[in-house]
C-alpha positions as CSV (number, residue, x, y, z in Angstrom):
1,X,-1.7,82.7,62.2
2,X,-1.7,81.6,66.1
3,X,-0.9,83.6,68.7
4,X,2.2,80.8,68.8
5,X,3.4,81.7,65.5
6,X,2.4,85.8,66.7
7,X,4.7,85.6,69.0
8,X,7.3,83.8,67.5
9,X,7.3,86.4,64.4
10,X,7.8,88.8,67.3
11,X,10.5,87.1,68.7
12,X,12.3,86.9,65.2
13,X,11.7,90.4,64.6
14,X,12.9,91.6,68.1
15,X,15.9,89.3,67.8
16,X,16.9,91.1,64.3
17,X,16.9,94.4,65.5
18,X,19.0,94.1,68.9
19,X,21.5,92.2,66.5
20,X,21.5,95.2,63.8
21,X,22.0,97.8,67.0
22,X,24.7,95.7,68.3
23,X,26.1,96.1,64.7
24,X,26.0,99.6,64.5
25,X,26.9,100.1,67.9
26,X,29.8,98.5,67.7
27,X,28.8,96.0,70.4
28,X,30.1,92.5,69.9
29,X,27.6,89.3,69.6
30,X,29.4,86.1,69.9
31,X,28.4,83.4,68.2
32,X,28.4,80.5,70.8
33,X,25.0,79.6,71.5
34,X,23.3,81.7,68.7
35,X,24.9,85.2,69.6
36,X,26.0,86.0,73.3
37,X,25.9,89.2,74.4
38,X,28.2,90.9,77.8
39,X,26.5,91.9,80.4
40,X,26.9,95.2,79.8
41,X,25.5,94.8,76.6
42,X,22.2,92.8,77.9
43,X,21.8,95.8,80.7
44,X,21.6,98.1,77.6
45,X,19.4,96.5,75.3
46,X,17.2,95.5,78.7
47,X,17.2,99.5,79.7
48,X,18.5,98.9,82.9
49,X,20.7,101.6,84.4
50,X,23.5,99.4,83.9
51,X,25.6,95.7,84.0
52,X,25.1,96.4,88.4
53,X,21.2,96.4,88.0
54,X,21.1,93.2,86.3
55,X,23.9,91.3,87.8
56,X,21.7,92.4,91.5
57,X,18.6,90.7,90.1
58,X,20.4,87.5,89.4
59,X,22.2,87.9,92.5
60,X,18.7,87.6,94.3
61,X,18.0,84.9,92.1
62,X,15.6,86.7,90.0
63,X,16.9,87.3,86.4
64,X,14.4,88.5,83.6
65,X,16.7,86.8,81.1
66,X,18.4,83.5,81.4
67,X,22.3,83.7,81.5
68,X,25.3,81.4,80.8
69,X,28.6,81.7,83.1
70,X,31.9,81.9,81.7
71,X,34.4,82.0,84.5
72,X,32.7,84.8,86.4
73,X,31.1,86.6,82.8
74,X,27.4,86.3,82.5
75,X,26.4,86.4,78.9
76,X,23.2,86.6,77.8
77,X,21.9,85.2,74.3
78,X,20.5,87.4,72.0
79,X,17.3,85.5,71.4
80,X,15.8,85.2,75.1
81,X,16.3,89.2,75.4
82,X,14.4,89.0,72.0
83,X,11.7,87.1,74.2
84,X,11.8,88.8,77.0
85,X,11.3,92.0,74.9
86,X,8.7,90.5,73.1
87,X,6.3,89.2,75.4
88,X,2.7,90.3,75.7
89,X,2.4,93.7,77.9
90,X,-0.6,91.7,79.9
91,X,1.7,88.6,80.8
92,X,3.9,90.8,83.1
């Protein structure tokens, strides 16, 4: 296995469990774009203190996760917090 495939299993495995908490948190994943999250969602699976936190750093032109806009909603897909999650400790 490659570190490619590594991380990609990681990735997979990261992207299963925010969906099951979503699930049994009762937090809603659309499934535009492979399962969009709310802001408020992202915040909490990111550990941020909350939707303000991350909607400042993307404000500043600095998000950790890539959003889409919907009117003035950011959502944020399941699979590049899965990434972002998932990355090696040394990278950051």
């Amino acid at each position: 296995m490659t570190d490619l495939d590594d991380l990609e299993a990681r990735i997979d495995a990261t992207e299963v469990t925010l969906r099951d908490w979503c699930e049994r948190n009762g937090r809603r994943v659309l499934p535009t774009n492979g399962g969009e999250v709310s802001e408020s969602t992202a915040a909490v699976l990111l550990r941020y203190a909350g939707p303000s936190a991350l909607r400042m750093q993307a404000n500043a032109g600095k998000p950790c996760v890539k959003y889409s806009l919907f009117g003035v909603r950011r959502m944020y897909r399941l699979r590049d917090i899965a990434a972002y999650l998932a990355r090696d400790p040394d990278e950051i």
